[in-house]
CHARMM internal coordinates of N, CA and C (Angstrom, degrees):
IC EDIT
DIST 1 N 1 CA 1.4695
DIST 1 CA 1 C 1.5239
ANGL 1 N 1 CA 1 C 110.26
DIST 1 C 2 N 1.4038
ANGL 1 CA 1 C 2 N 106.87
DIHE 1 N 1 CA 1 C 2 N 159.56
DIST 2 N 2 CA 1.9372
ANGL 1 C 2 N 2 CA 101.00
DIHE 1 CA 1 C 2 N 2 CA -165.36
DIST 2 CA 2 C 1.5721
ANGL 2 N 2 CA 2 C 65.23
DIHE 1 C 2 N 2 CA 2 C -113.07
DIST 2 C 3 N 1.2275
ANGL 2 CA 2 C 3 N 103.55
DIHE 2 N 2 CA 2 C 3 N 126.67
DIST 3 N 3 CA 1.8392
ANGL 2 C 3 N 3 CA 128.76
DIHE 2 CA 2 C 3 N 3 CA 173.22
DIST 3 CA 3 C 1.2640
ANGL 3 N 3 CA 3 C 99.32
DIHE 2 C 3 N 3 CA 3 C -91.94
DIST 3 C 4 N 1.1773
ANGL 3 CA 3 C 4 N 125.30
DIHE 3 N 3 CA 3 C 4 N -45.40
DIST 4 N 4 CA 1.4844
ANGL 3 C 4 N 4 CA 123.64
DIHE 3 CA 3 C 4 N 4 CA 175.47
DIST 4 CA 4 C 1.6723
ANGL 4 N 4 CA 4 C 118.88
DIHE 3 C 4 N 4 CA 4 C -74.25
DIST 4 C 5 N 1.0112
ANGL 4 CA 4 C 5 N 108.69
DIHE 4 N 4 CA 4 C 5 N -6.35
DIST 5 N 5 CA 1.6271
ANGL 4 C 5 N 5 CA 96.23
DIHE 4 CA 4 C 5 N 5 CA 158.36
DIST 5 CA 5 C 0.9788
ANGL 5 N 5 CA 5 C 120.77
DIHE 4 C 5 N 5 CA 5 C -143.14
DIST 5 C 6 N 1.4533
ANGL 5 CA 5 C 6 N 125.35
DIHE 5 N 5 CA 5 C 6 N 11.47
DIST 6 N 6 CA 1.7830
ANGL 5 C 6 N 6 CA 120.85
DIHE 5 CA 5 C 6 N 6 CA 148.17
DIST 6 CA 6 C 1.5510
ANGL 6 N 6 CA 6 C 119.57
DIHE 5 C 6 N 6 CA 6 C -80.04
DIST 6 C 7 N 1.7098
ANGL 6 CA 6 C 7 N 94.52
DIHE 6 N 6 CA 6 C 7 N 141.91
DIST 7 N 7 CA 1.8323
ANGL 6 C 7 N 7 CA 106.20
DIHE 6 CA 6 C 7 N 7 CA -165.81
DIST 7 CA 7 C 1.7948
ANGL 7 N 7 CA 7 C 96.08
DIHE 6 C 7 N 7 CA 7 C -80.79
DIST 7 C 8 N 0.9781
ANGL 7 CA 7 C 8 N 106.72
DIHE 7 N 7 CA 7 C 8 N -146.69
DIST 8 N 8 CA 1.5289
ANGL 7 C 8 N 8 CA 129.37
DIHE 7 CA 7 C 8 N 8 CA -137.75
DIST 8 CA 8 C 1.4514
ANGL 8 N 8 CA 8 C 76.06
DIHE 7 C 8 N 8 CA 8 C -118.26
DIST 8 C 9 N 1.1546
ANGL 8 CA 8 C 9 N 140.47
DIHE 8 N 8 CA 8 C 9 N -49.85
DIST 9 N 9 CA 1.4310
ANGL 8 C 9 N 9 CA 149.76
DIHE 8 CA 8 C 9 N 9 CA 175.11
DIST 9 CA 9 C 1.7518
ANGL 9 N 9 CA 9 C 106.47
DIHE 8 C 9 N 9 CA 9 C -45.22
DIST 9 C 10 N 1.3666
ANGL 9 CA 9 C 10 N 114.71
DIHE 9 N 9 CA 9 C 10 N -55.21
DIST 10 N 10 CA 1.5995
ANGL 9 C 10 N 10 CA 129.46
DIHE 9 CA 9 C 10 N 10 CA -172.37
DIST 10 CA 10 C 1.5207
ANGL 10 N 10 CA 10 C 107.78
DIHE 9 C 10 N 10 CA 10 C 119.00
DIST 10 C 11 N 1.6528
ANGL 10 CA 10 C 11 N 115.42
DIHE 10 N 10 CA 10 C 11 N -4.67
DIST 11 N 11 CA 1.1793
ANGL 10 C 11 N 11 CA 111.14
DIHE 10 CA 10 C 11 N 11 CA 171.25
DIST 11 CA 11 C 1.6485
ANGL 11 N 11 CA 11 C 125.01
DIHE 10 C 11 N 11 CA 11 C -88.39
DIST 11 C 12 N 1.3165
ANGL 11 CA 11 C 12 N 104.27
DIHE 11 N 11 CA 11 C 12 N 161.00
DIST 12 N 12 CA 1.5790
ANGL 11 C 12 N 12 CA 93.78
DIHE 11 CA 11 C 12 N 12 CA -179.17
DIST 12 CA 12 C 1.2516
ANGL 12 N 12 CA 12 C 119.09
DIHE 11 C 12 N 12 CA 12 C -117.21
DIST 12 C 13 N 1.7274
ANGL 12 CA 12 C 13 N 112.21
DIHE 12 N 12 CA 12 C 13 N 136.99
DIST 13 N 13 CA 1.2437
ANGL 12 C 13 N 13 CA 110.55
DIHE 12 CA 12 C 13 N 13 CA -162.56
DIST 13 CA 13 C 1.4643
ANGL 13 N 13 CA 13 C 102.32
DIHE 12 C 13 N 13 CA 13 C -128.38
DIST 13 C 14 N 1.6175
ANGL 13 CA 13 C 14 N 127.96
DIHE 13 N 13 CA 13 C 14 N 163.86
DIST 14 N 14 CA 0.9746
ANGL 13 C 14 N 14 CA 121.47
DIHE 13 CA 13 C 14 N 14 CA 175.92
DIST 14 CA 14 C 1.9416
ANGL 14 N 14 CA 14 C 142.94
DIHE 13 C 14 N 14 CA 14 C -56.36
DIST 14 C 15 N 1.2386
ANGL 14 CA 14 C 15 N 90.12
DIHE 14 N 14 CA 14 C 15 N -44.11
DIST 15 N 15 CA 1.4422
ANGL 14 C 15 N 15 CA 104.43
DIHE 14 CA 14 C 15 N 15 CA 138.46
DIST 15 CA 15 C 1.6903
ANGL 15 N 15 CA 15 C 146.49
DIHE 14 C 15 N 15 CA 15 C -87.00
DIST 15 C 16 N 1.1140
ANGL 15 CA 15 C 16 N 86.23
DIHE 15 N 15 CA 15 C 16 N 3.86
DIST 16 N 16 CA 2.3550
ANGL 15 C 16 N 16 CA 96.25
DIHE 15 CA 15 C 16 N 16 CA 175.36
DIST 16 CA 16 C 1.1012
ANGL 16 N 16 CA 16 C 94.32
DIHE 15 C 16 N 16 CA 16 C 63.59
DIST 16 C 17 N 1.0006
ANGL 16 CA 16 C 17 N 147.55
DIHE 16 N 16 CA 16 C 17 N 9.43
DIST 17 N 17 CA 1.7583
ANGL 16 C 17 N 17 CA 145.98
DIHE 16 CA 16 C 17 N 17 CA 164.50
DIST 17 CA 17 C 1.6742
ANGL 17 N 17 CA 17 C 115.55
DIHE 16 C 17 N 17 CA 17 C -82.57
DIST 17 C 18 N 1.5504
ANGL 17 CA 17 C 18 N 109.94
DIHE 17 N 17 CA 17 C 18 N 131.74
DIST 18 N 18 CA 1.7500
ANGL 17 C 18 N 18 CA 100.36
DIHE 17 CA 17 C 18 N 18 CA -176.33
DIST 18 CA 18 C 1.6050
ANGL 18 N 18 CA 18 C 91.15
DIHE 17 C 18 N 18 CA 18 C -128.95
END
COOR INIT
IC SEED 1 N 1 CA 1 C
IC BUILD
């Protein structure tokens, strides 16, 4: 898993921010 860019949600965003 890229820990650094999945949110709090489990999705992944470009910045890891949700």
């Amino acid at each position: 898993s890229d820990s650094c860019c999945i949110t709090n949600a489990g999705s992944k965003s470009a910045n890891g921010a949700f």
